[in-house]
Every structure is written in structure tokens, then in C-alpha cells.
C-alpha positions in Angstrom: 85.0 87.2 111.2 87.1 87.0 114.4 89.6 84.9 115.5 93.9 84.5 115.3 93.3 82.9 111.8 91.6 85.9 110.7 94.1 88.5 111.9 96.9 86.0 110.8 95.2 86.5 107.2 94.8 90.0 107.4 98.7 90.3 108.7 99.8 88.4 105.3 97.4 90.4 103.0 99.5 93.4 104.4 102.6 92.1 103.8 101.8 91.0 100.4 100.3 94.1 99.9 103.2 95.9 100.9 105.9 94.5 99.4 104.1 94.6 96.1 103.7 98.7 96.6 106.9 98.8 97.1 108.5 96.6 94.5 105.7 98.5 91.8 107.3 101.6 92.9 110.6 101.1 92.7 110.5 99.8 89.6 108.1 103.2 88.1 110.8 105.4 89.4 113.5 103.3 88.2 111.7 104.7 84.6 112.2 107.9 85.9 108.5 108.4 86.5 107.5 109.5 90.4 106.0 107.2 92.5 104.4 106.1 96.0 101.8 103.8 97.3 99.7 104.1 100.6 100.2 102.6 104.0 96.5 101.1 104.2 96.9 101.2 108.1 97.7 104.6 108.5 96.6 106.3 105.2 100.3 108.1 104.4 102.7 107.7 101.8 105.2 105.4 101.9 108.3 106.8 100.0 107.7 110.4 100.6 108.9 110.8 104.1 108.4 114.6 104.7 104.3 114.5 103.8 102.2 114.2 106.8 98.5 114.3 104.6 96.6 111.1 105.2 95.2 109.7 102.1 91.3 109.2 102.2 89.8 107.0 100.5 86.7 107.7 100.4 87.2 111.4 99.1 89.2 109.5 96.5 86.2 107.5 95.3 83.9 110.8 95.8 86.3 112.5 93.3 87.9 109.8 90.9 84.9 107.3 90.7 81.8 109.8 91.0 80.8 107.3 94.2 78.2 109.4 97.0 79.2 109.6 100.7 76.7 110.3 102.8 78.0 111.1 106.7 77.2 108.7 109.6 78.5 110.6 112.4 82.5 110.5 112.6 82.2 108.3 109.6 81.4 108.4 105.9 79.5 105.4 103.6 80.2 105.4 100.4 77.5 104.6 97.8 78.0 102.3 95.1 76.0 103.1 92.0 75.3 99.3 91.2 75.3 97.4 94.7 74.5 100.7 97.0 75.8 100.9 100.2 
């Protein structure tokens, strides 16, 4: 969809998103475990300022969920084994 309502609702998702990252974090490595969580706009790490590696998340389904890519020019599709692509 397009329209002001749909960026409006994609703006909130964000913010929800992000303050939960960040309050889920904070309260991991108040445990004294490490953590982070991922910018989804830019693909970087939140907490740990000094690490400029961008996050993909498609080479994180390749390698944690077994999902296929296949390439589609400057892009990859992921695969789903159940609904495809």
C-alpha cells in the first residue's frame, strides 16, 4: 500500500520496534549477558557503536533457518520451504 496512513504505520511499527530492542537489551545485559538488536533501516547494531558490519538478513535465514536465496540482480529472494518465494 501507499499513502501517509501507511508510512504513518510503518513510522510507529519502528518505534515500537525500537524501543522494545532496546528495553530487551538493556534488561539481558543488566543479567550480565551481552546484548544488541538491529536497526531494521540501516542493518547495524544498535548498542555497539564501534562496528560498522551491516547485518543481512537474508544470509541470516540462508545460515540459521536453512532458507535458499537465489540472486535477482542486486538483490536476493529468499525461498521458503513451505510457501516458496
Amino acid at each position: 500500500g501507499i499513502g501517509d496512513h501507511i508510512e504513518a504505520e510503518k513510522d510507529r511499527l519502528l518505534n515500537v520496534f525500537m524501543e522494545f530492542g532496546a528495553d530487551i537489551s538493556q534488561k539481558i545485559r543488566a543479567r550480565g549477558y551481552w546484548a544488541d538488536y538491529i536497526d531494521p533501516c540501516s542493518g547495524l547494531p544498535m548498542l555497539t557503536l564501534n562496528c560498522n558490519k551491516v547485518y543481512s538478513e537474508v544470509d541470516g535465514m540462508e545460515c540459521l533457518l536453512n532458507y535458499r536465496a537465489y540472486n535477482a540482480g542486486f538483490c536476493k529472494i529468499l525461498t521458503h520451504p513451505k510457501w516458496g518465494s
